[in-house]
DRENNUTI-53472 format. One record per residue: x, y, z of N, C-alpha, C in turn; residue in three letters. Coordinates in pm, whole numbers, plus 32768, in hexadecimal, padded with zeros to 4 digits. Layout:
N
XYZXYZXYZALA ...
# end
This chain:
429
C369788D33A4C37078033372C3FE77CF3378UNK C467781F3344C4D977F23355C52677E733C5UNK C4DA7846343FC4F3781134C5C4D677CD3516UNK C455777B34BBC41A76E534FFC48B768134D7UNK C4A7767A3442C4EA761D3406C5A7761B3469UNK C5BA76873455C6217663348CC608760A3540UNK C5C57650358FC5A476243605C576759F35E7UNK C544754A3575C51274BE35A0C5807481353FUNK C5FF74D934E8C67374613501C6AD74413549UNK C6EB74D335ABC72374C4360AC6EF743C3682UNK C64E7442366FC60773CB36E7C65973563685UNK C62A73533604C64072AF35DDC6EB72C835D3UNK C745731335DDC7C972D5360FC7EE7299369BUNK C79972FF36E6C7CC72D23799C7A072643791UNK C72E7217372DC6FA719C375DC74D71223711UNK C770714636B3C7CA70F53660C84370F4369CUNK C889715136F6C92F7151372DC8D570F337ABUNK C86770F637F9C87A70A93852C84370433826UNK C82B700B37E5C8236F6D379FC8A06F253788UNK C8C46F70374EC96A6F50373CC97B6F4337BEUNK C99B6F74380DC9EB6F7D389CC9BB6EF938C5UNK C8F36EF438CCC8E36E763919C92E6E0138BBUNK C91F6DFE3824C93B6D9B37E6C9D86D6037E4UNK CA106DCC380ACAB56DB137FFCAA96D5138C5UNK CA7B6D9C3925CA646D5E398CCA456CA139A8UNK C9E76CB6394EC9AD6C423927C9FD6BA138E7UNK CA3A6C1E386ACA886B893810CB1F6B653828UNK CB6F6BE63853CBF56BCE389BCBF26B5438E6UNK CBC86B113926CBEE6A8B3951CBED6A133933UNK CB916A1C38BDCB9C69B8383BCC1169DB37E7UNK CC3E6A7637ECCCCD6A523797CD526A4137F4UNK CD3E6A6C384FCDB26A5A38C2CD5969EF3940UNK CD7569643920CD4268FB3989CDB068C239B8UNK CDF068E239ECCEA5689A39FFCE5968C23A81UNK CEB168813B25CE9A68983B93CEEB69463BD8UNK CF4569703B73CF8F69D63B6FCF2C6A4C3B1BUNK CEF56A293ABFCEAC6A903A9ECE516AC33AC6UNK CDEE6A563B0CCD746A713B4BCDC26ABD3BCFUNK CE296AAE3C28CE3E6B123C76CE8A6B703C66UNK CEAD6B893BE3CEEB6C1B3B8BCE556C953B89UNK CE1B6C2E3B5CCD9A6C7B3B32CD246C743BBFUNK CD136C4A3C2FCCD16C543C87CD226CE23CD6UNK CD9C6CCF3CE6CDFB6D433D16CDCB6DDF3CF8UNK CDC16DCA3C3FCDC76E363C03CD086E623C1CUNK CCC96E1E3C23CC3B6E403C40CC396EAB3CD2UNK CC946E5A3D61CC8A6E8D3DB0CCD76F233DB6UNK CD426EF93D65CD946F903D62CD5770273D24UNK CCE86FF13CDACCB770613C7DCC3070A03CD6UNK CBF870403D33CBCF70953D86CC1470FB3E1DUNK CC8570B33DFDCCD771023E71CD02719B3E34UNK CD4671B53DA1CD5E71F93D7CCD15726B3D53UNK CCC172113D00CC4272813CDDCC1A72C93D87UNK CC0B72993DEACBD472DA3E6ACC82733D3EC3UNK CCA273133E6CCD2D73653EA6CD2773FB3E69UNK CCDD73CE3DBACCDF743E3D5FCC77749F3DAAUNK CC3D747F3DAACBC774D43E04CBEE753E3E4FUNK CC5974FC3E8ACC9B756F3F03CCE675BF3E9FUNK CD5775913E32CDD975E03DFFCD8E76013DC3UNK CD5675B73D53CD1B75FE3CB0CCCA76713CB5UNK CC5E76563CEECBD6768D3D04CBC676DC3D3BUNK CBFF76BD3DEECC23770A3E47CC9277693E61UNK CCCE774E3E1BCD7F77983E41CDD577863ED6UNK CD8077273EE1CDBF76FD3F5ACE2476683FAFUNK CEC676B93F83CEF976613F8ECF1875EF4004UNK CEFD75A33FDFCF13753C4088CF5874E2406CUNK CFD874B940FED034746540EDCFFA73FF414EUNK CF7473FE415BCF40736341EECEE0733E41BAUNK CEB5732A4125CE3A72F840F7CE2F72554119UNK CEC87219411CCEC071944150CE6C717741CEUNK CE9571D2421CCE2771EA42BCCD91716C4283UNK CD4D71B14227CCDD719D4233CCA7712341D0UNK CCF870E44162CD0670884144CD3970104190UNK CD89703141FBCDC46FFC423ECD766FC142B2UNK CD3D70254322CCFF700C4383CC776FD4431DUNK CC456FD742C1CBD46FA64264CBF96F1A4287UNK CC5F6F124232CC836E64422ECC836E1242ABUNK CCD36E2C4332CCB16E0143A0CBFA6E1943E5UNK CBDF6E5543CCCB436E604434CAF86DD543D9UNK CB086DF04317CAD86D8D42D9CAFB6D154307UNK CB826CC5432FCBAC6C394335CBAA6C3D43D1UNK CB8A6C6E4434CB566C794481CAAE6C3944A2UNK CA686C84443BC9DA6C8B4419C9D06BE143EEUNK CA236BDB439DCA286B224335CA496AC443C7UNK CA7F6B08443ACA966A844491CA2C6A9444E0UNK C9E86B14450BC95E6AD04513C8EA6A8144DCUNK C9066A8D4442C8A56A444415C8D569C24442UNK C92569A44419C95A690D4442C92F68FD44BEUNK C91E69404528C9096907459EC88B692245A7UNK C852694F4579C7CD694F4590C78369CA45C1UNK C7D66A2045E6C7C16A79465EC7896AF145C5UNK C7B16B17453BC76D6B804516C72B6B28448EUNK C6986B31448CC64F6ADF4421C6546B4943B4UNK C6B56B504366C6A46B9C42BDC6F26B0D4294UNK C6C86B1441D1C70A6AE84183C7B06B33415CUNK C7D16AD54182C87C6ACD412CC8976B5840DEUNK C8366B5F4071C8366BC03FF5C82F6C58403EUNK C8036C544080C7C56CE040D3C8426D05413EUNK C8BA6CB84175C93B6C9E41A8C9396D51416AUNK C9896D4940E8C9AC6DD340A5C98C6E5240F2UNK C9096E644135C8B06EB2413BC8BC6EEE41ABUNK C8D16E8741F5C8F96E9F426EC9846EF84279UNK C9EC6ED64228CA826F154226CA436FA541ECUNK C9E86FC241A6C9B57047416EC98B70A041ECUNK C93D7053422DC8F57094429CC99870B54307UNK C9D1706C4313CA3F707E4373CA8070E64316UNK CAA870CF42C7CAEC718C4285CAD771DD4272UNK CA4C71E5427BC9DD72554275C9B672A342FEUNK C9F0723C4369C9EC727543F6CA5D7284441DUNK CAB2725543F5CB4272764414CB60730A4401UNK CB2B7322435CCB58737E4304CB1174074336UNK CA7D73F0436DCA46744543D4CA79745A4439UNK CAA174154475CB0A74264507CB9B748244E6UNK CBCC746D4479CC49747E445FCC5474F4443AUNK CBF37505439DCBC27591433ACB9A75E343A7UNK CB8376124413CB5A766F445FCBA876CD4493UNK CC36769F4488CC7A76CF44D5CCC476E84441UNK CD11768D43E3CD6176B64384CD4076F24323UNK CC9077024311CC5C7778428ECC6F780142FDUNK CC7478224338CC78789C4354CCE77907433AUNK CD5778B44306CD9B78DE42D6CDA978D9425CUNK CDF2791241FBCDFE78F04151CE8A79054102UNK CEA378F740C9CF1B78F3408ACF8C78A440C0UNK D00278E940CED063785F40F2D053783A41B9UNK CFFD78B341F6CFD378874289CF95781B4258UNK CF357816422DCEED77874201CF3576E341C3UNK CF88771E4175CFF276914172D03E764641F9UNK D07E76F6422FD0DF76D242A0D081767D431FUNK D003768C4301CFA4765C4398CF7A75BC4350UNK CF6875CB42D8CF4D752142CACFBE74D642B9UNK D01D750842B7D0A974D6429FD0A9745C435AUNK D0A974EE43C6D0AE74C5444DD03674684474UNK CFB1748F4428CF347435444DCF7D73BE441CUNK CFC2737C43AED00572E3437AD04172D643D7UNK D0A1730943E7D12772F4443DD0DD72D044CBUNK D077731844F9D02C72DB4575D008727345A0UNK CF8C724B451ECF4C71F5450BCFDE71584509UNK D024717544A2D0A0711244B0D0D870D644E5UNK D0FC71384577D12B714A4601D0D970F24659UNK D067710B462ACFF870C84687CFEF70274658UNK CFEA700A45D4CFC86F7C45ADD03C6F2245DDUNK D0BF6F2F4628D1226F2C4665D0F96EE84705UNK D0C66F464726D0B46F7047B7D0046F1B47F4UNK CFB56F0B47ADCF3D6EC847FACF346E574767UNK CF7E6E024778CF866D784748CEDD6D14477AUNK CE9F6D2D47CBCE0C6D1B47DCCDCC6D32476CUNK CDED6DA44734CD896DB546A8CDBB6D8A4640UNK CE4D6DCE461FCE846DB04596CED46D354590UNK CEE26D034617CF466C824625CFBE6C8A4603UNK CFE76CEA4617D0906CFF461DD0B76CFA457DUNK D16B6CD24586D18D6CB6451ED1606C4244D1UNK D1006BC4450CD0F76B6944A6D0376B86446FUNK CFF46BED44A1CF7E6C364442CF066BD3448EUNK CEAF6BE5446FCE366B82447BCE1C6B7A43EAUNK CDD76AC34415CDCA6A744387CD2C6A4D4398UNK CCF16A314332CC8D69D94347CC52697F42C7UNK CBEF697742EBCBC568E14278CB3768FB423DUNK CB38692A418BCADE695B4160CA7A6930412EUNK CA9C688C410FCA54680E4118CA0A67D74197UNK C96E681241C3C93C67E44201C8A267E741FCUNK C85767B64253C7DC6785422AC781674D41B7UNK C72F673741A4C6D066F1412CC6DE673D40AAUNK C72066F74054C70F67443FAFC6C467673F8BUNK C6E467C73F51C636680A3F31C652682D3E80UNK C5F467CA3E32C5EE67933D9EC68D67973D81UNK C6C467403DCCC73F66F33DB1C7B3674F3DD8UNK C7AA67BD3DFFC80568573E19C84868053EBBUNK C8AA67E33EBCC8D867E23F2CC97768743F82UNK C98668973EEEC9F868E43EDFCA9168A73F0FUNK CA9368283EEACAE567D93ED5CB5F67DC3E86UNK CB1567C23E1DCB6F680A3D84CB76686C3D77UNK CBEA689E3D5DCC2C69063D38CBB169563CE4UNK CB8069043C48CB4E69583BFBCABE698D3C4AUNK CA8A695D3CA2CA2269923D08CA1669F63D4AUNK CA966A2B3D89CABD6A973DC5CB0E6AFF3D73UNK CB016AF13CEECB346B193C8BCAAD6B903C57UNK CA266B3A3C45C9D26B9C3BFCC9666BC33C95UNK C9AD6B9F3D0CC9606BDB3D41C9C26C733D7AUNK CA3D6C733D66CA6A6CE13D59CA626D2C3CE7UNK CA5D6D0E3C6BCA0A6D373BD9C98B6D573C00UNK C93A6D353C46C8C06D6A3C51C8C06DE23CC3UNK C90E6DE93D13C9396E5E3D6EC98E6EC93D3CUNK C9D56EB33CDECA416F133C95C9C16F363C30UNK C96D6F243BD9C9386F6A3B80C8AE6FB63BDAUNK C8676F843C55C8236FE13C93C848705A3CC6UNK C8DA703A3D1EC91E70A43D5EC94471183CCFUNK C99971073C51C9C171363C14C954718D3BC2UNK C8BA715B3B93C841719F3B77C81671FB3BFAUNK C82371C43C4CC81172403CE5C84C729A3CC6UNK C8E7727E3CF4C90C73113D04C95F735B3C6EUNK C93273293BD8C914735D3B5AC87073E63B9BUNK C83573943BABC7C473EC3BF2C7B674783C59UNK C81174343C9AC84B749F3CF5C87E753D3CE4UNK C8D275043C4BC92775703BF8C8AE75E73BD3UNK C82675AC3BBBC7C775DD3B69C745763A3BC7UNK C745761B3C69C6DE76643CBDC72276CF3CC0UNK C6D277293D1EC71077B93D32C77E77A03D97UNK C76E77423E18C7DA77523E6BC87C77223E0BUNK C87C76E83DCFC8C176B93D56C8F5773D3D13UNK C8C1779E3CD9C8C578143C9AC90878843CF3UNK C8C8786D3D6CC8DF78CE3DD2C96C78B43DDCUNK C98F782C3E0CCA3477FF3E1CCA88781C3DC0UNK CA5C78223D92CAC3785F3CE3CAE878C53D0EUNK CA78792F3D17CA9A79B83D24CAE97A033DC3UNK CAC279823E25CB2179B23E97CBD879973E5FUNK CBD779253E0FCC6379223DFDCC9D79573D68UNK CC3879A33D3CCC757A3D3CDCCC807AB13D0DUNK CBE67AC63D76CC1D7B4E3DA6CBC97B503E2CUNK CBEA7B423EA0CB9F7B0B3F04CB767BAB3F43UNK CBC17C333F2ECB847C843F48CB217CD23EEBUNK CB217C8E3E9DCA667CE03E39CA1F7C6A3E6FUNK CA3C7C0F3EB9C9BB7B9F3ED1C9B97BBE3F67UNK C9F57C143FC5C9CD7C28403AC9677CB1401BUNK C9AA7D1A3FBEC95B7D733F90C8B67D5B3F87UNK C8997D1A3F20C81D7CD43EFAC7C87CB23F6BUNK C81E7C8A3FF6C7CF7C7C406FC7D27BB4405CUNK C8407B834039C84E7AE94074C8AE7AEF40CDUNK C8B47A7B4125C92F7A484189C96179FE4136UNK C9F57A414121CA5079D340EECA7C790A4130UNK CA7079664199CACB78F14211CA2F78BF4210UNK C9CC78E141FCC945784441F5C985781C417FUNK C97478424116C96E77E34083C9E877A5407AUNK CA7777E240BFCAEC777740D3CAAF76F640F9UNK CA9C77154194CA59768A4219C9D8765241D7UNK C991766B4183C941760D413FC96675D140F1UNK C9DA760A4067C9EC75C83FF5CA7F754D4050UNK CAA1758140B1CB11751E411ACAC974A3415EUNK CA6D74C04175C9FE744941A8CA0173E84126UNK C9C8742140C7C98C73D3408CC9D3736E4037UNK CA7273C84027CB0F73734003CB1973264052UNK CB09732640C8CB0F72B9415ACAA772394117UNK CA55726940F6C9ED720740FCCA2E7196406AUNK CA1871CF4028CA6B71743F85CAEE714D3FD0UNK CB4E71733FF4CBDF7140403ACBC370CC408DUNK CB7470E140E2CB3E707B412DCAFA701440EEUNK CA9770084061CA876F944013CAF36F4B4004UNK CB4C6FA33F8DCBC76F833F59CC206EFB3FCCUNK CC196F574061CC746EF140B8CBF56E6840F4UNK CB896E7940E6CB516DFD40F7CB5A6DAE408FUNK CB4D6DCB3FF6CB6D6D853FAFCBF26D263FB8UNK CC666D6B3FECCCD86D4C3FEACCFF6D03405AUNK CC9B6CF640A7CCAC6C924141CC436BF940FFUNK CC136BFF40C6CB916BAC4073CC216B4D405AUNK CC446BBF4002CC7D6B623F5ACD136B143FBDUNK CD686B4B4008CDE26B3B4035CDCF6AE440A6UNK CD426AF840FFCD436A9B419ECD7C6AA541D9UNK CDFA6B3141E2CE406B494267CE4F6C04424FUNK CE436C3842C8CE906C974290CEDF6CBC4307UNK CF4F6D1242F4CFC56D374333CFD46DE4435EUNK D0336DD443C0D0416E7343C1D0726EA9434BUNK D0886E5842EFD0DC6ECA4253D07E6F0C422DUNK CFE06EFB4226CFA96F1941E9CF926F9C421BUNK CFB36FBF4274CFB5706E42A1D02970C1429EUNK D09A707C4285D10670AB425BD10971374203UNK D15A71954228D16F721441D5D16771DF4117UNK D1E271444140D1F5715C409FD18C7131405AUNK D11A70E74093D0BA70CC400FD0417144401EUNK D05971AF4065D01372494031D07072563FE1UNK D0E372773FDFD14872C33F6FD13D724C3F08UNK D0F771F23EE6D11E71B43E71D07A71F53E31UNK D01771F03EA4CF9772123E4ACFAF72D13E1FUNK D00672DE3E88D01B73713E25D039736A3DB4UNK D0CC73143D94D12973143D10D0D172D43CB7UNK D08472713CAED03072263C4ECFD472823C34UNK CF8A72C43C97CF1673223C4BCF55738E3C00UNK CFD873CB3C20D01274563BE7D06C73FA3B72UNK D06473973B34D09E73673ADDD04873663A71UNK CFCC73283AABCF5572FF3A50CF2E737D3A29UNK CEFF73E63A93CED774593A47CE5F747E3AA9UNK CEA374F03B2FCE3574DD3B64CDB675643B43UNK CDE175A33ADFCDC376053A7BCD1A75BA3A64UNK CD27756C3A3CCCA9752039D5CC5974AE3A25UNK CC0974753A10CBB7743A3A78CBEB73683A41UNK CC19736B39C8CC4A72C639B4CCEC72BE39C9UNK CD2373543A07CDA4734E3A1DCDCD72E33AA4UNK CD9072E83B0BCDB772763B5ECD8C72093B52UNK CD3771E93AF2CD0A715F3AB0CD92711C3A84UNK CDC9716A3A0FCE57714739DACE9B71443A4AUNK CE9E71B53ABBCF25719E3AFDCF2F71263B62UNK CEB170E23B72CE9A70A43BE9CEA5701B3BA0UNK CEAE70143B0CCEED6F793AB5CF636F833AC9UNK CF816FDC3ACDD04E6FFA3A90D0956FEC3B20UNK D01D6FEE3B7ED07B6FCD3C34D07E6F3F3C3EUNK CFF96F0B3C2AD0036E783C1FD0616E2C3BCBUNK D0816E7D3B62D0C06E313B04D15D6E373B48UNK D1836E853B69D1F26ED43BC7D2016E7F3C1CUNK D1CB6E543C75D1E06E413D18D1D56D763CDFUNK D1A66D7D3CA8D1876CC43C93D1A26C8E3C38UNK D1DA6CD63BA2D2216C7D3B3FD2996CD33B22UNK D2B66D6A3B2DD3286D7B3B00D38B6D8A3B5CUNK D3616D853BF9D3A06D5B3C50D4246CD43C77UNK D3B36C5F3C0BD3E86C133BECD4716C093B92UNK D4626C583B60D4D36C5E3ADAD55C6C9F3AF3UNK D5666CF83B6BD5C26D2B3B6AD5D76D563BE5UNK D62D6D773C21D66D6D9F3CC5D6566E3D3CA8UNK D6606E713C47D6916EF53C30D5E06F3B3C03UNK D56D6F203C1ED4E46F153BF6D4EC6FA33C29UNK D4D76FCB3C8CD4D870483CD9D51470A13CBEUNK D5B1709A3C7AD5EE70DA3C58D5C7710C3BAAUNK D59770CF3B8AD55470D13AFDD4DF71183B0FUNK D48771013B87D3EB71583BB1D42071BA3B9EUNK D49B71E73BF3D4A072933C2CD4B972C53BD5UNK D50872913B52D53672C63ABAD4BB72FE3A90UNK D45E728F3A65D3C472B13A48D38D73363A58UNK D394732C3ACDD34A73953B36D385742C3AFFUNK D40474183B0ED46174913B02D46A74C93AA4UNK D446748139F2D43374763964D39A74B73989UNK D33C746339B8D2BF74BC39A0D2AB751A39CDUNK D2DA755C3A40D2BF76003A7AD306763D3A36UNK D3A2761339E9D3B7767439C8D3707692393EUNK D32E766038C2D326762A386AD27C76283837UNK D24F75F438A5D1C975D7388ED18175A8392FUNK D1437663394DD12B767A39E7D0A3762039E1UNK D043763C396FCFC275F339A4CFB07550398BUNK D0357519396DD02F747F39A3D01274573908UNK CFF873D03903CFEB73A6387ACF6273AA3835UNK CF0973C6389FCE6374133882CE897455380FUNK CEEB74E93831CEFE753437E1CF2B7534376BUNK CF7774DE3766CFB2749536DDCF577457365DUNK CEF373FE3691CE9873C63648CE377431362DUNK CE0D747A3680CD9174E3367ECDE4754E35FAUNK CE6475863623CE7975D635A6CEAD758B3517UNK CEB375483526CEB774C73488CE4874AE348FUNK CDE1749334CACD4774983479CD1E75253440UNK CD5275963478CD1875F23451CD4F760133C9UNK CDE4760933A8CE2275FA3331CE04758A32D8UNK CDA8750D32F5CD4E74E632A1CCF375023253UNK CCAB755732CECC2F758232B5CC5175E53231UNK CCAD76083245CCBF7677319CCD0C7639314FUNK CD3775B63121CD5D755930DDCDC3757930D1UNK CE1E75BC3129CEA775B130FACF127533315CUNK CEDE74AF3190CF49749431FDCF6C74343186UNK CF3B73DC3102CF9073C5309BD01F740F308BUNK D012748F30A3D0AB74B83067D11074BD30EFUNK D10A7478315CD139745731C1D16473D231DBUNK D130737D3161D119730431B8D1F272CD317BUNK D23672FD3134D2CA72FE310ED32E735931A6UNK D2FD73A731D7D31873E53226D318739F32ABUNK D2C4736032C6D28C73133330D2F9727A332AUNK D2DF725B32B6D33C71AD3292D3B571EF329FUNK D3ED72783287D46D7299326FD49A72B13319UNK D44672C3337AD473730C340CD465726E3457UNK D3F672223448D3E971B23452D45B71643449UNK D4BC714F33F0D50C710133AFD581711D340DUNK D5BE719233F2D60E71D03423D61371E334C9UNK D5C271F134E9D5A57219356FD5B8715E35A3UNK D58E71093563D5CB70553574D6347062359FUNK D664707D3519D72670643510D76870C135A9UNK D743712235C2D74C716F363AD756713436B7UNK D6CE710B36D2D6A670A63718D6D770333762UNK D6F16FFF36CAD7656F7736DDD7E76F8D3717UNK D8466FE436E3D89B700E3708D8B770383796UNK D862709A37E0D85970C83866D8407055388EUNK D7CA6FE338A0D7A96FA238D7D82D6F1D38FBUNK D85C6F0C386CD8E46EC83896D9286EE538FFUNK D95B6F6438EDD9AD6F923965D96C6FA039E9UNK D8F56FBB39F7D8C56F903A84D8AC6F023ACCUNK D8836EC33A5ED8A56E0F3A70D8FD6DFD3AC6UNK D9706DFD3A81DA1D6E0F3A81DA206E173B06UNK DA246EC73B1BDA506EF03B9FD9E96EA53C38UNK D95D6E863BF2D9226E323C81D9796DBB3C97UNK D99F6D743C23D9D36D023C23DA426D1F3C9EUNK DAB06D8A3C34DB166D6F3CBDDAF86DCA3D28UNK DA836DE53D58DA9C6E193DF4DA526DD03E56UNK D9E36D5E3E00D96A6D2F3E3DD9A76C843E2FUNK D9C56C3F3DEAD9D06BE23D94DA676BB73D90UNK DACC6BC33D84DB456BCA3D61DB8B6B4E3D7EUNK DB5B6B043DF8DB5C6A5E3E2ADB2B6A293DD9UNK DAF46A4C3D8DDA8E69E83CE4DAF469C53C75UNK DB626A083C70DB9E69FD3BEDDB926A983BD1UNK DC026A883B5DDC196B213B21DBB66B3B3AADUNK DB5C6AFA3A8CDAFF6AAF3A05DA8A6AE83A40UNK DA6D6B4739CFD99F6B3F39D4D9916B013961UNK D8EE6B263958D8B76AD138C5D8606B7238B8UNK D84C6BA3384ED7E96C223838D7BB6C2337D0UNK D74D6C1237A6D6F96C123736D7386BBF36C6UNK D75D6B31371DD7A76ABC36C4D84F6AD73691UNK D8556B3936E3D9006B4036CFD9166B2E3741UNK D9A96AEB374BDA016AC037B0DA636B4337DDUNK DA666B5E3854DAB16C07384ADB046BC738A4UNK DBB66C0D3881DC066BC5391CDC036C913964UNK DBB96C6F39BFDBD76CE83A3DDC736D383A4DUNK DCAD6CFE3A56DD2A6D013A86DDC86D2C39F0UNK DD8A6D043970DD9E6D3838ECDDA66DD638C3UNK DDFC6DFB3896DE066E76384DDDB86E8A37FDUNK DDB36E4437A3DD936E5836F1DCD96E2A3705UNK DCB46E023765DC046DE0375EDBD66E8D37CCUNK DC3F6EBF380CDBF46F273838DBF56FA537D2UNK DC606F9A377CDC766FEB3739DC046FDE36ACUNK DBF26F5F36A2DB9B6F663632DB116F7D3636UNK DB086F8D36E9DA806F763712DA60704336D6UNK DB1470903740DAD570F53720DAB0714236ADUNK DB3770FD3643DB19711C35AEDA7E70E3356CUNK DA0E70A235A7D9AF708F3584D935710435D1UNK D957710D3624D9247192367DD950720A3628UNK D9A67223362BD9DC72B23600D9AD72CB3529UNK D9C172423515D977723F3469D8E4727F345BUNK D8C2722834B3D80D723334E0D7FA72B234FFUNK D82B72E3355AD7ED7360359BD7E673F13519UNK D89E73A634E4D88C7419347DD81E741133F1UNK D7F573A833D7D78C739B3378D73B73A8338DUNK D70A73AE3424D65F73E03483D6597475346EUNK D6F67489347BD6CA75313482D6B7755533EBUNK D6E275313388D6DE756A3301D63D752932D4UNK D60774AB3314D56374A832E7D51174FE3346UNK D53F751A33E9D4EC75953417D4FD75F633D8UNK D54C767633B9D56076BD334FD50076B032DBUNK D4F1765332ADD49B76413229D42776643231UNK D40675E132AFD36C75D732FAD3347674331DUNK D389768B337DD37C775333A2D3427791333EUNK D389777F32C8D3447815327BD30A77C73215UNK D2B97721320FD255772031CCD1E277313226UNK D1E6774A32C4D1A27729330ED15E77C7332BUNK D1CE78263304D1A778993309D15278D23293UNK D17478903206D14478AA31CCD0BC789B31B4UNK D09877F331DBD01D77DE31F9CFC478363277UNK CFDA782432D3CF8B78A03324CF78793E32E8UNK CFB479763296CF9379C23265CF4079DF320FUNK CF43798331A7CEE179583164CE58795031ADUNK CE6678DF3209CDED78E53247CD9D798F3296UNK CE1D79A332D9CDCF7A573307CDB27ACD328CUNK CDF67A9B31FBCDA87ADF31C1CD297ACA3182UNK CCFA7A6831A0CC7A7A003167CC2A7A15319EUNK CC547A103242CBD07A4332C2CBD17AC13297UNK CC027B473295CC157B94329FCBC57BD731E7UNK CBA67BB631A9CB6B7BBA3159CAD37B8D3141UNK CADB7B26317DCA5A7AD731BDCA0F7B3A3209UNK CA497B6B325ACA037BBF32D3C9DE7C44327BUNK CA357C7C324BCA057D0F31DBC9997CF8318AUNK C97B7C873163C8FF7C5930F8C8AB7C4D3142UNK 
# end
């Protein structure tokens, strides 16, 4: 009895977290209706199926790849390709179905491609999709017939008879019809995690020789679970030829694989809502905090460099072990610890960040005046006493971060202990 009960909460949570999901899908554009938000948030729809299908390969699979752009990429061109036939007449699908087509193209790509680069595994397998990008790259260069050179092929997503007023005109139109593609794709391959070939992939990338043992082919369940990343990558880039109406050779570029690496290994590619988060935090990255500062990148790699060393399974991991320290009611006696690293870790913040201001100013900027403006202060560049105070605000900070980590540490230890003696008592009874 008590192993029914638990099994039909567990159902009524998965069904309640994806309500939420659709419902947050749903009302986000009633709270963000600005012409900037709706393509903050159409972005972040498309990115979370790119990532999540990236995870597939790293998380799931253990298999790292530096050319996942490949297939998002060539997705997006076959799709806006596909959209200028509709326009001309020459291929009769609806508009909406565009997407589908970029799926099918990454899904054959990724078959074409996965054949040759699952056969290998470990870092042979990076080093070959690394060269499959770099190929593919080479090529979108070179036969300007397809990809149209450096200025991309464009097309026009507004065409034929509306159908109950849907022209995909407005922004907010092409908004929930990528909301309606980001929550199918994302229930798919949630699903995915859960069949046996799903299970099987796990276990090739824990221990791929007790799963040859057992009598499976590794290198099939790679080249299937690689297909089928092709296939979601390839949504992802039709979506993104839909929503944008042009796309370019960047989109196969090395660096936007290495960004869906860094966003999924940020988010947490450990956990299955870890590239959900990481694939907000790229958008948010690449299109508003881009904005804010010259030095954006240089601030990513900090990130990056803070979380491997610090916190390997991304910020998944972070939230997942503070729920668990919920779950035994102790994250109350954290929550002073947290405002105290929080606070401090500001003042830190501020300080470093001054001085990088500063120094873009004068190496980037310096024809502007000796004058920034930074978080409503006026800084002169070129001043003694504002770099010095910048670092005496750095160097204050850092030392008060370290005396609330210290704190944090051994209440943090204390609490986990607690908790392993609780399980551990639990289990003897």
């Amino acid at each position: 009895m008590s192993s029914n009960n638990s099994l039909a909460s567990v159902n009524l949570g998965r069904w309640i977290t994806w309500s939420l999901f659709a419902l947050v899908l749903a009302v986000a554009p009633l709270l963000f209706n600005s012409g900037l938000g709706l393509t903050v948030l159409s972005q972040m729809g498309i990115a979370i199926i790119a990532c999540l299908s990236y995870n597939m390969l790293l998380g799931q699979g253990g298999m790292l790849s530096f050319g996942h752009a490949v297939y998002t990429g060539l997705g997006a061109f076959l799709a806006i390709h596909a959209l200028n036939s509709v326009a001309s007449g020459a291929l009769p699908i609806p508009v909406s179905t565009v997407p589908l087509v970029g799926g099918l193209a990454g899904m054959g790509f990724a078959a074409l491609f996965g054949y040759v680069t699952t056969r290998k595994a470990g870092t042979t397998f990076a080093m070959i999709t690394m060269g499959m990008g770099e190929l593919v790259f080479a090529m979108s260069l070179m036969i300007p017939e397809f990809f149209g050179g450096e200025g991309g092929i464009s097309g026009n997503r507004v065409i034929g008879n509306a159908f109950m007023g849907i022209t995909y005109g407005p922004a907010i139109q092409v908004y929930y019809l990528i909301a309606v593609y980001t929550f199918i794709s994302v229930v798919a391959m949630f699903a995915f995690t859960r069949t046996p070939l799903g299970r099987m992939l796990n276990a090739v990338r824990d221990n791929p020789e007790r799963v040859e043992f057992v009598g499976y082919n590794t290198q099939r369940i790679r080249y299937t679970a690689f297909i089928i990343a092709g296939f979601f990558a390839g949504i992802s880039g039709g979506l993104g030829a839909l929503n944008f109406e042009i796309v370019t050779a960047e989109v196969v570029h090395a660096g936007r694989s290495g960004a869906y690496l860094l966003f999924t290994f940020l988010g947490g590619a450990t956990f299955f809502f870890g590239p959900i988060i990481g694939a907000v935090l790229m958008v948010l990255a690449f299109v508003l905090f881009s904005e804010f500062t010259k030095a954006w990148l240089l601030y990513l790699g900090l990130i990056f460099l803070f979380m491997v060393m610090f916190a390997p399974g991304g910020f998944a991991s972070l939230i997942m072990m503070n729920l668990r320290v919920a779950a035994f009611g102790k994250l109350r006696q954290l929550w002073v610890s947290y405002l105290a690293l929080a606070v401090t870790g500001l003042i830190t913040l501020c300080g470093a960040a001054a001085m990088v201001e500063m120094l873009y100013h004068l190496q980037l900027s310096s024809s502007q005046g000796s004058e920034i403006v930074f978080i409503g202060l006026t800084l002169n560049t070129t001043g003694f006493n504002h770099w010095a105070l910048a670092a005496l605000v750095m160097g204050t900070g850092l030392a008060l971060f370290e005396l609330a980590r210290r704190r944090f540490a051994r209440e943090w230890g204390e609490i986990q202990a607690f908790i392993e003696k609780k399980l551990n008592r639990e289990e003897a009874s």
